[in-house]
N, C-alpha and C positions, 0 to 999 in steps of 0.2 A: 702384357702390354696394355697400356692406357687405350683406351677407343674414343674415338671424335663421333659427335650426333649432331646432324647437319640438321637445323631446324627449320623447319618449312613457312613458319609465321614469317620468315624474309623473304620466301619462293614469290614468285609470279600465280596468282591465284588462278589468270585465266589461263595457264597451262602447265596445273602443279602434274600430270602424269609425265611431259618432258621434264620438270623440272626433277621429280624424283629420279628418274635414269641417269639425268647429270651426275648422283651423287649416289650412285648406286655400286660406286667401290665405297663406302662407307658400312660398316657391319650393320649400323640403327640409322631411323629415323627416329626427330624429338618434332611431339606434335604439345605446343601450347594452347590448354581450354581455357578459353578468359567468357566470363559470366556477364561481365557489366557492373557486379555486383563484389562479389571479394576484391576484382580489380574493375578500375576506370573506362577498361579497353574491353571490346567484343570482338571473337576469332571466329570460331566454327564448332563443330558437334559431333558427335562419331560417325553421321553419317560420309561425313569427307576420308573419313578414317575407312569406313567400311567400303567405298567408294575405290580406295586406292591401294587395298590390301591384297587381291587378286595379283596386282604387278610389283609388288615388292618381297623378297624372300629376307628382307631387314627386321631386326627386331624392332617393332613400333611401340617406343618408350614415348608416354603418355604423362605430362604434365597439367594436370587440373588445377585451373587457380580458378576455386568455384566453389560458391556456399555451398554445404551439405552433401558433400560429397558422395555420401553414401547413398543418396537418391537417386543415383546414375552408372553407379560402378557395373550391374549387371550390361547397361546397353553397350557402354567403352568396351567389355570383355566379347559380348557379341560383336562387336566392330571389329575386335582382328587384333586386341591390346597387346600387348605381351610384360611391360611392365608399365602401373598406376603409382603417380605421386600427387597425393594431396598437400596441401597444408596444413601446420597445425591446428593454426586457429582458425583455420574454416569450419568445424566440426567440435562438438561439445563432447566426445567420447573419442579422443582420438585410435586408443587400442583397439576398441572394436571397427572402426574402420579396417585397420590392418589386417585385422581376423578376417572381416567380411573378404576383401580384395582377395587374402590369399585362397579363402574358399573357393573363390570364384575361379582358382587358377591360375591369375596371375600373381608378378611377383611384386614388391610393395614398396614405397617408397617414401615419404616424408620430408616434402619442403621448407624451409626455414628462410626467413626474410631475415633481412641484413640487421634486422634490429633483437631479431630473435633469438633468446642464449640457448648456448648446446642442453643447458642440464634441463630442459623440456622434456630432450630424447633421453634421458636416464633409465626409466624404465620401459621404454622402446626400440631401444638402439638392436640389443640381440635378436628382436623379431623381423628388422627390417633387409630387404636386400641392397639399398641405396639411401644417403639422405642426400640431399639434393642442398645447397647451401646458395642461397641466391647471393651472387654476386655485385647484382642492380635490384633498385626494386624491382617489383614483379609488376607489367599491365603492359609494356614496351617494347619493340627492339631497338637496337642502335644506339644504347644506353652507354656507358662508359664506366670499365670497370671499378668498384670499389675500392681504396687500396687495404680499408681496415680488416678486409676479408681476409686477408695472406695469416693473419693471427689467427683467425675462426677455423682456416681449412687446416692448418700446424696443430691445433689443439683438437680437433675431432677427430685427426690421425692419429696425432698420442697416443686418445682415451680408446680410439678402437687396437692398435696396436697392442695397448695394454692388457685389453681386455683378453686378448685370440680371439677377435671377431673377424671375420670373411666380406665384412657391411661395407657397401664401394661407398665412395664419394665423387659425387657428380656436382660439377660448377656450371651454372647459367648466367651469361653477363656480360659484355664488353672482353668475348674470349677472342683471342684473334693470334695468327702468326707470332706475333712481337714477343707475347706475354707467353706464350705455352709451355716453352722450357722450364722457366721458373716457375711457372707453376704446376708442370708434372713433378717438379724435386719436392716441391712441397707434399705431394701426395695424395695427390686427384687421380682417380680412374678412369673418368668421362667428363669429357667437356662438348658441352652444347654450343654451336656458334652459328649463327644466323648470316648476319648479315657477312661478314666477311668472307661467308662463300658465296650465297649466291648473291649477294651484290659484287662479285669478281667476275669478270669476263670468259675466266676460266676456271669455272667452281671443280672438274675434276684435278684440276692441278692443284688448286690449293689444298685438296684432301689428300693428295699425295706427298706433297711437303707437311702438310701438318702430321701425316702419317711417321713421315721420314722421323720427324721430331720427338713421338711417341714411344718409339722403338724402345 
C-alpha cells in the first residue's frame, strides 16, 4: 500500500506537538529543512525534530533542501531521523553523501527538482531507498502541482521496474485529495501533502480518505 507524509512545514508552529497527534494515524511524518540558501525560504533545524521525536512512534522522513548536506547528516540522525533526502545538486560528491547517511543508519534518499533529469540517478538509483521527484519547486508550500511531472514519475517507474529495484518513489507538491488516484496509478509510493491536511479543519479525516484512496 502507497503511504501519505503529512508535512509539518503547513502545521501551526505555535502548537506543532497538537498538531502532530492530529495526524498521528499517518505511518510518517515529512519534515522540510530549508537553509535560505539552496532554497529562498527558512524552516527549522533538527533541533525541532529532536524536540518532537519522544511523542511520535512515526517514521520522521527528513527532506533537506540545504547546501552541503553532508555537514549535518550526523546531528539529523541524532534528532531521531529515520530516513534523509538530499539534493542532487546540493553537494559536489553525491555517492558519498549516500554512503555517509546510510552509515549513519539511516535510510537514503535523493531529490530531484522539476528541471532535473532521471539519468543523474543512473548510477545511484540501486543505492537508494526513495527518490523523491519534486513536483513544485522546492523553498514553498501551497504551490501547485506540476503537470509535466506525471512523465518524470511514469519513466522512473519504468526504469526502476526494469531494473528489479525495491527504490520507492515519493512525490512533494500540490498533492491533495483530487490528484491522488491518478497519481497512485502512475506509481508513487509516498506522497507528501502539507497543506491540504492541516489547512483542513479536519486533518484526521482527510488522512483517512486519502488513506481510503491508497488502498
Amino acid at each position: 500500500m502507497a503511504e501519505l507524509l503529512p508535512s509539518i512545514l503547513a502545521a501551526d508552529f505555535a502548537n506543532l506537538h497538537n498538531e502532530i497527534m492530529k495526524v498521528e494515524e499517518a505511518g510518517y511524518l515529512h519534515f522540510d529543512i530549508m537553509d535560505g540558501r539552496y532554497v529562498p525560504n527558512i524552516s527549522f533545524g533538527p533541533d525541532i525534530i529532536k524536540a518532537l521525536r519522544p511523542y511520535s512512534r512515526q517514521v520522521f522522513d527528513t527532506h533537506l533542501m540545504i547546501v552541503e548536506p553532508e555537514r549535518y547528516i550526523d546531528r539529523f540522525v541524532e534528532a531521531g531521523c529515520d530516513v534523509l533526502t538530499f539534493h542532487y545538486e546540493a553537494t559536489r560528491h553525491p555517492h558519498r553523501v549516500v554512503q555517509q547517511i546510510k552509515e549513519a543508519g539511516c535510510k537514503v534518499g535523493i531529490a530531484l527538482n522539476p528541471s532535473t533529469p532521471l539519468d543523474n540517478l543512473d548510477y545511484l538509483l540501486e543505492d537508494l531507498h526513495q527518490v523523491l521527484i519534486m513536483t513544485v519547486n522546492p523553498g514553498f508550500g501551497g504551490q501547485e502541482f506540476i503537470p509535466a511531472m506525471k512523465e518524470k514519475i511514469s519513466k522512473l517507474r519504468k526504469t526502476i521496474d526494469e531494473r528489479k529495484l525495491k527504490t520507492l518513489i515519493q512525490i512533494d507538491g500540490g498533492v491533495n485529495l483530487n490528484n491522488l488516484s491518478e497519481l497512485k496509478d502512475l506509481g508513487v509510493d509516498l506522497f507528501v501533502i502539507g497543506s491540504a491536511i492541516f489547512g483542513a479543519e479536519d486533518p484526521a479525516g482527510v488522512i483517512k480518505k486519502a488513506n481510503s484512496i491508497l488502498k
